[in-house]
C-alpha positions as CSV (number, residue, x, y, z in Angstrom):
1,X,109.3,154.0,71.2
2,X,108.3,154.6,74.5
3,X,106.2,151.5,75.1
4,X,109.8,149.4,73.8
5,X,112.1,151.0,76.4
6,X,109.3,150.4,79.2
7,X,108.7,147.1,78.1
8,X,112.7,146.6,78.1
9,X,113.2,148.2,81.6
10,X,110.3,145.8,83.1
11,X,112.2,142.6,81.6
12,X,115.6,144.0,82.9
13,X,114.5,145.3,86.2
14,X,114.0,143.4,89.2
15,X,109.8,143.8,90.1
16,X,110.4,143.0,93.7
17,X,113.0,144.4,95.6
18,X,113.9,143.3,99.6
19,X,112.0,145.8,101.1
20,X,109.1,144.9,99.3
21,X,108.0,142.1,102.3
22,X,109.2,144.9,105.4
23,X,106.2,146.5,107.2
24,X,106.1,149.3,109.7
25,X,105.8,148.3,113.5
26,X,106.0,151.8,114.4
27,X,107.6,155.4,114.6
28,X,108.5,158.0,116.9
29,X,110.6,161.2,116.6
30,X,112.7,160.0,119.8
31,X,116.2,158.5,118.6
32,X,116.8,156.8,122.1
33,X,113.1,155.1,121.7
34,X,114.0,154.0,118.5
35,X,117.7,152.9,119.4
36,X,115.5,151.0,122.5
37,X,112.8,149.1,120.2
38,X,115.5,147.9,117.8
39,X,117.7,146.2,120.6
40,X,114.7,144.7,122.2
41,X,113.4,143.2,119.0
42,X,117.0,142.0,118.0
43,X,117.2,140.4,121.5
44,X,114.6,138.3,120.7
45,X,115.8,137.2,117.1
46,X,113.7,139.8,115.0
47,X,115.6,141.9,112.2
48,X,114.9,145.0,112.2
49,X,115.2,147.7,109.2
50,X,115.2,151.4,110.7
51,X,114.6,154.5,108.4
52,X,115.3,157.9,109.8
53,X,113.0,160.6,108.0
54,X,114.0,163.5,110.4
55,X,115.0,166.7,108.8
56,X,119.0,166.7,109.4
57,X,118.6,170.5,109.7
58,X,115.5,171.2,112.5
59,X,115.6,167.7,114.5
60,X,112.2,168.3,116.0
61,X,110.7,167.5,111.9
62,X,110.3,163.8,110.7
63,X,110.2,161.1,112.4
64,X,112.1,157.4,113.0
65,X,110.2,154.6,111.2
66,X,110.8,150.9,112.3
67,X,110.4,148.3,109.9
68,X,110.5,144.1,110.1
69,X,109.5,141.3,107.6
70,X,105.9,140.8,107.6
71,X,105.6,137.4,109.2
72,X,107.2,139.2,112.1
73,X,104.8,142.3,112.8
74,X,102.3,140.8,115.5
75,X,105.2,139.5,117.5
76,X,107.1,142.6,117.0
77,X,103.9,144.8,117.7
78,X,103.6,142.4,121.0
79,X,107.5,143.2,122.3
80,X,107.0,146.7,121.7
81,X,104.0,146.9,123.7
82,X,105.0,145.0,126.6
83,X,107.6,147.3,127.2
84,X,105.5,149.5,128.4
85,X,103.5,147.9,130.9
């Protein structure tokens, strides 16, 4: 019975979601950097996806993860890098 309700979730279920094509660029535990990196990369046309995995009690746990679609990375990894030179 088991194998039939897996093998009817499967056909009724989506197998790739949106996320599925995001990949991280980078993280940091500093809101301000991450607030920083996502107007840079939507100034220069790149959509950015931000998940914030800090603890909402103790702020100094977690961290910010930055996410874009994965034709993007390189040229995201670029703009994020040249803003610190």
């Amino acid at each position: 019975m088991f194998r039939a309700i897996k093998k009817w979730l499967n056909a009724k279920l989506d197998s790739k979601t949106p996320f599925d094509d995001l990949r991280l660029v980078t993280s940091t535990t500093e809101e301000h950097l991450a607030s920083i990196y996502k107007l840079k990369l939507e100034e220069e046309g790149i959509p950015v996806f931000i998940i914030n995995k800090k603890d909402s009690s103790y702020n100094s746990f977690g961290a910010i993860e930055i996410y874009v679609h994965h034709t993007l990375v390189i040229r995201a990894k670029h703009i994020i890098e040249k803003e610190h030179e």
